[in-house]
C-alpha positions in Angstrom: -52.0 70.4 263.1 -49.7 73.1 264.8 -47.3 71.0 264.5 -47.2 70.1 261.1 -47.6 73.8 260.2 -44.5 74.7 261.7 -42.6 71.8 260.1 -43.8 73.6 257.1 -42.9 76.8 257.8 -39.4 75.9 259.6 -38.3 72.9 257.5 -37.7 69.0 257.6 -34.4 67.1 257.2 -35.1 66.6 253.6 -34.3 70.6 252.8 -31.1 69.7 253.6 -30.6 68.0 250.1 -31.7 71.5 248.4 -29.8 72.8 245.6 -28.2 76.7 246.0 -29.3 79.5 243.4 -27.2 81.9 241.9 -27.6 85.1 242.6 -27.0 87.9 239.6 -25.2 90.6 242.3 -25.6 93.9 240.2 -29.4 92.6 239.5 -30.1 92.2 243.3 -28.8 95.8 244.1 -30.3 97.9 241.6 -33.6 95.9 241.0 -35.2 97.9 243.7 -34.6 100.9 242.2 -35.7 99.4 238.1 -38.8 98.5 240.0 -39.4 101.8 241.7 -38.8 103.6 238.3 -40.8 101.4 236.1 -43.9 101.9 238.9 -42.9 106.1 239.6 -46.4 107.0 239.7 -48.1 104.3 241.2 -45.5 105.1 244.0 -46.1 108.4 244.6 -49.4 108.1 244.8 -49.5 105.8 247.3 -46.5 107.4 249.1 -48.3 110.9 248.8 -51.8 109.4 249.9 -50.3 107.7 253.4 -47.9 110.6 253.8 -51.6 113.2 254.0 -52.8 110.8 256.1 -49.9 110.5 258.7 -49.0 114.2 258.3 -52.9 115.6 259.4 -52.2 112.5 262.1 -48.6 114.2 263.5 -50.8 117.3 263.4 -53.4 116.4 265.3 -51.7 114.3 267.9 -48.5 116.7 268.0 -46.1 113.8 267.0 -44.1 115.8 264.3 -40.7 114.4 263.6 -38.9 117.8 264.3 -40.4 118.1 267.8 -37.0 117.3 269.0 -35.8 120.9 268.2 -36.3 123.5 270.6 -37.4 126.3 268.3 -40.3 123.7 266.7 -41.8 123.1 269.9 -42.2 127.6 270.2 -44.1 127.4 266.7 -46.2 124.0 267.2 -48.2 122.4 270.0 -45.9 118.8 270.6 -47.1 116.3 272.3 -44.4 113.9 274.6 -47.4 111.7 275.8 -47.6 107.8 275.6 -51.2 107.7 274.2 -50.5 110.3 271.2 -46.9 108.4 270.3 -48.3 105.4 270.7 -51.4 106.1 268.3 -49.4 107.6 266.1 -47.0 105.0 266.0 -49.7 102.8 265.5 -51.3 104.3 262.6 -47.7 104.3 260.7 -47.6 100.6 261.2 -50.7 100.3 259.6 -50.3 102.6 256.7 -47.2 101.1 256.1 -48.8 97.3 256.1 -51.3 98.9 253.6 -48.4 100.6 251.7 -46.5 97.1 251.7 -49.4 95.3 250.3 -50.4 97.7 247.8 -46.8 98.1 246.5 -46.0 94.6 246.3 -49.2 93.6 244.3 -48.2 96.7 241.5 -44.4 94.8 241.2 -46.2 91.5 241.1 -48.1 93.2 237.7 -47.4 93.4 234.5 -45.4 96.2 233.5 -47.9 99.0 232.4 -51.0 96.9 233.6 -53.9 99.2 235.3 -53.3 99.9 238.9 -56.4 98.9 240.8 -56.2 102.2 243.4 -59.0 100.6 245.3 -56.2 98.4 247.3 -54.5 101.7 248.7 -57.5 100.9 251.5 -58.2 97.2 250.8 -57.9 95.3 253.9 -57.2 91.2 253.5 -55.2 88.5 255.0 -52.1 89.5 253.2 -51.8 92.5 256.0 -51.6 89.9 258.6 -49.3 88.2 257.0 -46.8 91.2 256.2 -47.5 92.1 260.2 -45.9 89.0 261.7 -43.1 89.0 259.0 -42.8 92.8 259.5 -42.5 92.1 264.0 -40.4 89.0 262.8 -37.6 91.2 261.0 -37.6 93.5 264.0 -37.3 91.5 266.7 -34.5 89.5 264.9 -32.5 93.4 264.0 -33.3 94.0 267.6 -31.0 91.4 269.0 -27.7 93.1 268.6 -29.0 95.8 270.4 -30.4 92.9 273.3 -27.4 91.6 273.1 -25.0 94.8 273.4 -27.3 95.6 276.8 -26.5 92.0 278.6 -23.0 92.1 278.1 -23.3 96.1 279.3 -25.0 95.1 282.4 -23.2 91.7 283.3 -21.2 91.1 285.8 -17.8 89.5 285.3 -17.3 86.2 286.0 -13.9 84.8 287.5 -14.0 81.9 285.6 -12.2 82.6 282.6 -13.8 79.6 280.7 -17.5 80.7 281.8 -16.6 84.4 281.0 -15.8 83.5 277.3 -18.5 80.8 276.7 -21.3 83.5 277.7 -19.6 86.2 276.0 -19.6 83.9 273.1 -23.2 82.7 273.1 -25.0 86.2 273.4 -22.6 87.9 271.1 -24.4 85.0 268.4 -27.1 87.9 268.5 -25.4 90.5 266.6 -25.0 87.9 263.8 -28.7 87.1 263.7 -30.0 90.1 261.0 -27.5 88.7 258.4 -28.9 85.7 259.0 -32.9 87.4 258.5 -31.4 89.2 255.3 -31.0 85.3 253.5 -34.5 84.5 254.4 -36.8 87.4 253.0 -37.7 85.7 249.9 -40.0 84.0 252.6 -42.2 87.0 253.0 -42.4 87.4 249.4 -43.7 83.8 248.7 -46.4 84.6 251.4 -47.7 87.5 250.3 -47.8 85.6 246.6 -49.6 82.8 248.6 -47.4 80.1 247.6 -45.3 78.9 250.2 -43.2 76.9 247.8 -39.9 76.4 250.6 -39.5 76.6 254.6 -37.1 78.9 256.2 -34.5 76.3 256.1 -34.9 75.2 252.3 -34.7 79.2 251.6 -31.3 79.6 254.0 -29.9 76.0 252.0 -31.2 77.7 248.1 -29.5 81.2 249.4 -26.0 79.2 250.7 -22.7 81.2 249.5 -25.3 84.3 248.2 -24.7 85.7 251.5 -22.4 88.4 250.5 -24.2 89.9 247.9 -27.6 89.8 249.9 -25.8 91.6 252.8 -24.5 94.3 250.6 -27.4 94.8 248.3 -30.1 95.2 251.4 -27.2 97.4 253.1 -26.6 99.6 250.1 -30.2 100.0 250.2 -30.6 100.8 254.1 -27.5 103.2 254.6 -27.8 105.1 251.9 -31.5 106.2 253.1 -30.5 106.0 256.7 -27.2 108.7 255.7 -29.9 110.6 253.4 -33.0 110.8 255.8 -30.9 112.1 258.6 -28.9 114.3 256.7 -32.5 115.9 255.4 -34.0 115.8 259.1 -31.2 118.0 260.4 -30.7 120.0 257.3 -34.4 121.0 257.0 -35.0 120.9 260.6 -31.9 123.6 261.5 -32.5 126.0 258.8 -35.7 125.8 257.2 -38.3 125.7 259.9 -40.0 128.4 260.0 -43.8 128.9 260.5 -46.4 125.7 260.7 -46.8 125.8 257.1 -42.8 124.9 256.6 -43.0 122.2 259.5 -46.4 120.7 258.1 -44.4 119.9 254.6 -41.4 118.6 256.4 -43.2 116.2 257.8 -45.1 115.3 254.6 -42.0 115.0 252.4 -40.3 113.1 255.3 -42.8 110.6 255.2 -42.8 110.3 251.0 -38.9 109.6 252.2 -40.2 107.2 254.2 -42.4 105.3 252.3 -39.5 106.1 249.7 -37.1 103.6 251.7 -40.2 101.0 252.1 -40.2 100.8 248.7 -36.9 99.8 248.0 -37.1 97.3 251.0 -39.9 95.9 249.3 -38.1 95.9 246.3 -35.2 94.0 247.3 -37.9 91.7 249.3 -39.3 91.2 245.3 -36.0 90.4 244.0 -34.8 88.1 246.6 -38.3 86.3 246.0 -37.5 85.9 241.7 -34.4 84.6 241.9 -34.7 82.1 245.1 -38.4 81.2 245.0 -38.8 81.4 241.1 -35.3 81.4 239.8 -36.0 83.8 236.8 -32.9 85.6 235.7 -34.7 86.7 232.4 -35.4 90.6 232.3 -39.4 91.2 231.4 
């Protein structure tokens, strides 16, 4: 049974034969941001209901975000302890799974259709399912960084010819996220509970796509990356002052956060309608 599962889930020798999609480029970038406007308030909502929740959290276990500033840490109690990161970090996982489901389900709407804002809390399978794909993406982004540390810490080998066959082989890790990027149409199948292609029929449907996926999903991630950090310092350095200022930095730097979750998602939702359901058509 395990077995057949993950021939499922992986592929067979017959996804070889599968035919490649086409991609519309311009479509695949700015999709996640049609989607975000069509579905504004529906996101901020959400985004403002998790961000309440994870804001009171920061306060209570001293986990701000600007607790790395010197003159933060004179105005609010911060906590540098393992059990209040790690609960924290915890409960932003979880919002976030909920925050994943519930925004997925409104793109997956009609456009205009009645929210049902009883899912901002519902808890189903689909959470367990967004959980592995969620540790999944991570651990395969985390292998440049795994990979950068071995050849740090290694110690040179004489052999010219082992030197550059290891070299070679670990350095594969900072290829594997591109590699992740062509396959996140998977999650979106599996939330949609259809399951329609394995990982290896998705990589064949998404064959010479892998351009305009990499530079679609990184459009999305640096430009948040760039404008996150540019609004942690920027607030952080010259608009701190008091605990009511530092309590709504960290609310609107979590809406920011959500904010880049939502495009992720979004770009998870367009991957999934052109490679899982090929429809080009506009609704």
């Amino acid at each position: 049974m395990v077995m057949k599962k993950m021939k499922e889930i992986i592929g067979t020798k017959a996804d070889f034969a599968m035919e490649q999609v086409k991609i519309p480029f311009l479509r695949l970038i700015f999709n996640p941001f049609v989607y975000l406007m069509d579905n504004l308030k529906a996101f901020f909502v959400s985004a403002a209901f998790y961000s309440a929740i994870l804001t009171l959290a920061s306060a209570v276990f001293g986990t701000f975000f600007l607790c790395g500033f010197e003159k933060v840490q004179e105005q609010v109690s911060c906590s540098f302890g393992v059990f209040s990161n790690l609960s924290y970090v915890l409960l932003k996982t979880f919002c976030l799974l909920l925050f994943f489901s519930f925004y997925y389900q409104v793109l997956l709407g009609e456009k205009g259709a009645k929210i049902e804002w009883r899912n901002l809390y519902k808890l189903d399978k689909s959470l367990l399912k967004i959980l592995v794909a969620l540790i999944g993406v991570g651990i395969t982004c985390a292998m440049p960084f795994l990979s950068l540390y071995i050849l740090m810490i290694r110690e040179p080998n004489p052999d010219w010819v082992i030197e550059i066959s290891f070299f070679a082989v670990v350095s594969l890790g900072f290829l594997v996220p591109f590699a992740t990027m062509r396959l996140l149409s998977f999650i979106g199948q599996m939330i949609e509970g259809q399951e329609k292609f394995s990982l290896l029929a998705i990589w064949m449907r998404t064959s010479e796509n892998m351009f305009k996926i990499i530079f679609a999903l990184s459009f999305v991630i640096m430009f948040f990356l760039v404008f996150l950090m540019n609004f942690y310092y920027g607030f952080a350095t010259h608009q701190t002052e008091g605990y009511g200022s530092i309590l709504l930095a960290e609310f609107i730097y979590d809406i920011l956060f959500f904010l880049s979750a939502a495009l992720f998602i979004g770009h998870v939702k367009a991957q999934t309608k052109y490679v899982i359901h090929e429809d080009y058509e506009e609704k």
